[in-house]
C-alpha positions in Angstrom: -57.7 -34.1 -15.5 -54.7 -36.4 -15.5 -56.6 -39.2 -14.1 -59.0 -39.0 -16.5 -56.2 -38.6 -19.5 -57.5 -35.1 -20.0 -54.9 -33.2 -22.1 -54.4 -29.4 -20.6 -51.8 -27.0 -20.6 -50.1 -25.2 -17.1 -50.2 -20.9 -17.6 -48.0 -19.7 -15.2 -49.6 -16.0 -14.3 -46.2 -14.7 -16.1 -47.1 -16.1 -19.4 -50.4 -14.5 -18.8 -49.8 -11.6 -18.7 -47.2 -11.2 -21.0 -49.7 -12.8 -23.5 -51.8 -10.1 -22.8 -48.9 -7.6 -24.3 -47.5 -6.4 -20.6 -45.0 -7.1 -18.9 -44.7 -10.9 -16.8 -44.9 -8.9 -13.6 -47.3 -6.3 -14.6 -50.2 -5.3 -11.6 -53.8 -6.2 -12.1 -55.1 -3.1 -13.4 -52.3 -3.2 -15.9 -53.7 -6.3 -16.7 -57.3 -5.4 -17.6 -56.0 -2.4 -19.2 -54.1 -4.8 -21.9 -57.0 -7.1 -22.2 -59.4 -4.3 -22.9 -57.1 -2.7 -25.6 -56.4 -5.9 -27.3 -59.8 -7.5 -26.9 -62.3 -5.2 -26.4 -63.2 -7.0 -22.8 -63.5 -5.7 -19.7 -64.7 -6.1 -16.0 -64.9 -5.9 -12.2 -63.1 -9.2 -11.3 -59.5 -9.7 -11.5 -60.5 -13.5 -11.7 -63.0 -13.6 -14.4 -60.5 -11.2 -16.8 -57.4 -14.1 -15.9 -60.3 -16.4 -17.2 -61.0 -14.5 -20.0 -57.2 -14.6 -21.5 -57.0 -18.2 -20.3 -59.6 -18.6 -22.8 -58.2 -16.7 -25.3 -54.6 -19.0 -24.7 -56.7 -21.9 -25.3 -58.5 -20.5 -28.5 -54.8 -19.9 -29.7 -53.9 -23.0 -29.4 -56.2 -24.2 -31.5 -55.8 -22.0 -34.2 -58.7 -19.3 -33.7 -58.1 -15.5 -33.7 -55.1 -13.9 -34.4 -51.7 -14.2 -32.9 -49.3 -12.1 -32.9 -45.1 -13.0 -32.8 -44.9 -12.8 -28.9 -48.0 -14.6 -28.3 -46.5 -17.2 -30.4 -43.4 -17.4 -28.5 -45.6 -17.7 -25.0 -47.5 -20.2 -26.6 -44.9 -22.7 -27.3 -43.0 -21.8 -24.1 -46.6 -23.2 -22.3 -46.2 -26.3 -24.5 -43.3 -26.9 -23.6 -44.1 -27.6 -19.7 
């Protein structure tokens, strides 16, 4: 991507999940648990849920869906990197 002078943003797994609404050391199935209540998504793989709120980062930064006042906070801490 850098090569190419494709534009992208680094998540470190903390930020993920504490986008998500736990905590930046939360386990896995805390994980999903947050994703489901806040998004309504679930399922079997770890992997495809870390996916799943990668993609909601990425619709955040472009201004789609809501965002709440921690979210914005991780948000420009990702920026910032």
């Amino acid at each position: 991507l850098y090569r190419r002078g494709i534009s992208y943003l680094e998540v470190a797994p903390s930020a993920l999940k504490k986008f998500t609404g736990a905590k930046g050391n939360a386990s896995k199935e805390k994980i999903a648990v947050e994703v489901y209540k806040r998004w309504g998504f679930e399922h079997d793989s770890n992997n495809v849920t870390d996916a799943y709120v990668l993609a909601q980062i990425a619709r955040a930064t472009k201004g789609l869906g809501t965002v709440t006042k921690f979210q914005k906070e991780i948000l420009a801490k990702v920026r910032e990197v």
